[in-house]
C-alpha positions in Angstrom: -39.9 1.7 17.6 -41.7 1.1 20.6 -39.6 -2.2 21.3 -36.4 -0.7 20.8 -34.6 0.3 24.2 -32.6 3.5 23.8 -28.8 3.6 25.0 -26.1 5.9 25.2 -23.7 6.3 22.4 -20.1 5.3 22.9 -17.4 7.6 21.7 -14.2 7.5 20.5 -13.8 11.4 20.1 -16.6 12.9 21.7 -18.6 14.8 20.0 -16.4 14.1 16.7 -16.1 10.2 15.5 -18.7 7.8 17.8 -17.5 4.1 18.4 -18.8 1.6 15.7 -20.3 4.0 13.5 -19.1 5.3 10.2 -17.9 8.9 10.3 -17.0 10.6 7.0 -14.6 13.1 6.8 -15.3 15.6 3.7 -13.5 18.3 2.5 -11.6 19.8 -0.7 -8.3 18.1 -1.6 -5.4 19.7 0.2 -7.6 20.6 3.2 -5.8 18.1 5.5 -8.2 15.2 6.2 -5.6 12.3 5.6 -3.4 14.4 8.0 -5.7 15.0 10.7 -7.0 11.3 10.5 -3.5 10.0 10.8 -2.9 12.1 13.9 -5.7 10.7 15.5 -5.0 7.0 14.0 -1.6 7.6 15.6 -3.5 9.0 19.5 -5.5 5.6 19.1 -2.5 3.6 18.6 -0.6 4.9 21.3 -4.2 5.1 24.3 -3.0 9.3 23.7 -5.9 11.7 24.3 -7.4 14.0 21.5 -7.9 17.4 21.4 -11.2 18.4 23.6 -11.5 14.7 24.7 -11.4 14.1 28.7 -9.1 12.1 29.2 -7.3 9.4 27.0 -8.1 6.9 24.4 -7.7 3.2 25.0 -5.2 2.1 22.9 -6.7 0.1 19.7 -5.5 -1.3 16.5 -6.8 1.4 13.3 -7.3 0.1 9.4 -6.3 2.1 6.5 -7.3 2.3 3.5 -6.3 4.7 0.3 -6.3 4.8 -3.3 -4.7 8.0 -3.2 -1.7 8.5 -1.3 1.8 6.8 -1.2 2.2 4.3 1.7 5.8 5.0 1.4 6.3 8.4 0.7 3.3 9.9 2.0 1.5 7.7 4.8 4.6 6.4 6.8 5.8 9.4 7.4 3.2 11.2 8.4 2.4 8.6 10.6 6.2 8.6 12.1 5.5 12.4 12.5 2.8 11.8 14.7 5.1 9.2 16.8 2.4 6.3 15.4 2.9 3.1 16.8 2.6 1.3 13.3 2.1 -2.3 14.6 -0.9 -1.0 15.5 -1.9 0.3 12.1 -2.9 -2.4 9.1 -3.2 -1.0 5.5 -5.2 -2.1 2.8 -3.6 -2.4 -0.2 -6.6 -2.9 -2.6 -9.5 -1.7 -2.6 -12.1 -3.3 0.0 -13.9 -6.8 -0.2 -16.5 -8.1 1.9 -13.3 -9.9 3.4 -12.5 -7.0 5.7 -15.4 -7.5 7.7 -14.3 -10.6 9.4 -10.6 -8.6 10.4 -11.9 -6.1 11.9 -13.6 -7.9 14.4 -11.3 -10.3 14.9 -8.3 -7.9 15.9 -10.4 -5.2 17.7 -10.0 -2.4 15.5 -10.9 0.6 17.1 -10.9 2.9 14.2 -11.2 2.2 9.9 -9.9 4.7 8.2 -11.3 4.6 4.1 -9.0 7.6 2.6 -10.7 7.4 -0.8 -14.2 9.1 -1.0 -14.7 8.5 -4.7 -15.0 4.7 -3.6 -16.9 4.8 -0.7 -20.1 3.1 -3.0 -17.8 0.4 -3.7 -17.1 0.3 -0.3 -20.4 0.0 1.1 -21.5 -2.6 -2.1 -18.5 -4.8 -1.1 -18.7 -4.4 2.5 -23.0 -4.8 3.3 -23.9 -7.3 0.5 
């Protein structure tokens, strides 16, 4: 360790979610994490500050993913409730491949949402081969 050079980390919802690091979100079903994360998907979309944050988020493009929840009936409007700017949001309709790795860089994602505990193994199998 004596090479390494320490630096600062970069949040996107200090001290909550850091920038370019995975956060997971656990909790009993029913306990509003897909809520809460879409409220904060829809803050990033629109460059709107979180609660406790100083100041405001630059705007940035957010991923979904879920295995569990209705796009129709459940995730668009709750992400209309929030007043989401859903350009700004991309869904993933299946689960993930080590495809999404090359998106996410490519359109500046600021936040990847993965709605779907029970496959975060496949997740990180697919995604870090």
């Amino acid at each position: 360790m004596s090479d390494i050079i320490a630096e600062n980390i970069e949040w996107l919802w200090e001290p909550y979610i850091p920038s370019g690091k995975i956060t997971i979100v656990q909790g009993d079903p029913g306990d509003g994490k897909t809520t809460m994360m879409l409220a904060i998907a829809a803050a990033i979309t629109n460059g709107e500050t979180l609660p406790n944050h100083n100041g405001y988020v630059v705007p940035g493009n957010v991923i979904f993913q879920t295995a569990e929840d209705g796009l129709a009936d459940t995730i668009k409007p709750k992400l209309e409730q929030f007043g989401s700017n859903c350009d700004g949001i991309s869904v993933v309709k299946h689960y993930l491949t080590t495809t999404l790795y090359q998106p996410m860089y490519l359109y500046n994602f600021a936040l990847f949402i993965l709605a779907n505990l029970n496959k975060i193994n496949e997740f990180i199998d697919n995604f870090f081969r």
